[in-house]
N, C-alpha and C positions, 0 to 999 in steps of 0.2 A: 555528552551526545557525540556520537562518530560518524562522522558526514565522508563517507568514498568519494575522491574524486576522480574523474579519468579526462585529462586536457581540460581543464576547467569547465568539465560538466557533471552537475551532482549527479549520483548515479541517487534514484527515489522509489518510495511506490510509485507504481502506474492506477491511479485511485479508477480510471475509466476502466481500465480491463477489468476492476473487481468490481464494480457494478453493472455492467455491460453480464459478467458473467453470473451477479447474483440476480439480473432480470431475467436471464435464458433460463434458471433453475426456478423462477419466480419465487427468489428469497426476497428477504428484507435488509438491512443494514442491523436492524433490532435483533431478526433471526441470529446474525453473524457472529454479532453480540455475547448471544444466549450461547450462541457455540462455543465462543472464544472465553467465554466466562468471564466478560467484560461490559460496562454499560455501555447504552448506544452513545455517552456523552464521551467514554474514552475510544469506541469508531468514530464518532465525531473528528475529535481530535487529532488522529491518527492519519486520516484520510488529506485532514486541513492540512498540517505539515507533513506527508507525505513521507512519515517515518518508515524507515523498513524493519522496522523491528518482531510489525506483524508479519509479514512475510510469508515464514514459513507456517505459522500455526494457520494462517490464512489458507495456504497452498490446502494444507491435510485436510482442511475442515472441507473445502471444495472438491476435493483429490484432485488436484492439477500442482503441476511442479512450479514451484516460488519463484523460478527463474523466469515466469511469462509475466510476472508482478511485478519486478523490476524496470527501469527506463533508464533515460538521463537526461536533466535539462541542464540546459545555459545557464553559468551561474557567474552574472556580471560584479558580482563582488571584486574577483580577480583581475580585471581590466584595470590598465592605466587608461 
């Protein structure tokens, strides 16, 4: 697994942007699924740890650019 970091913040999905944006199309997460040619149990998953791996296939399926999917949280592992 490859976790980017920038100043000790993961960069992630932003799982709110893609539901926020699959309500305005009034999709589903099952839809997304069906698009991605994936179960809703591997969206599930994806969404939970906030893998970027969907990303881009994310982006085309919506047609909006992957880069609005992206974020970064605090990631207190690296604190002394």
């Amino acid at each position: 697994m490859c976790i980017l970091m920038i100043m000790n913040k993961k960069i992630v999905l932003d799982v709110d942007r893609i539901i926020l944006e699959l309500k305005v199309l009034d999709r589903t997460k099952a839809w997304l699924a069906r698009q991605l040619g994936l179960t809703p149990g591997a969206i599930t998953h994806a969404f939970r740890t906030k893998s970027l791996f969907l990303a881009n296939r994310i982006g085309k399926v919506l047609n909006i650019d992957p880069k609005f999917f992206v974020t970064t949280e605090d990631d207190k592992t690296w604190e002394k």
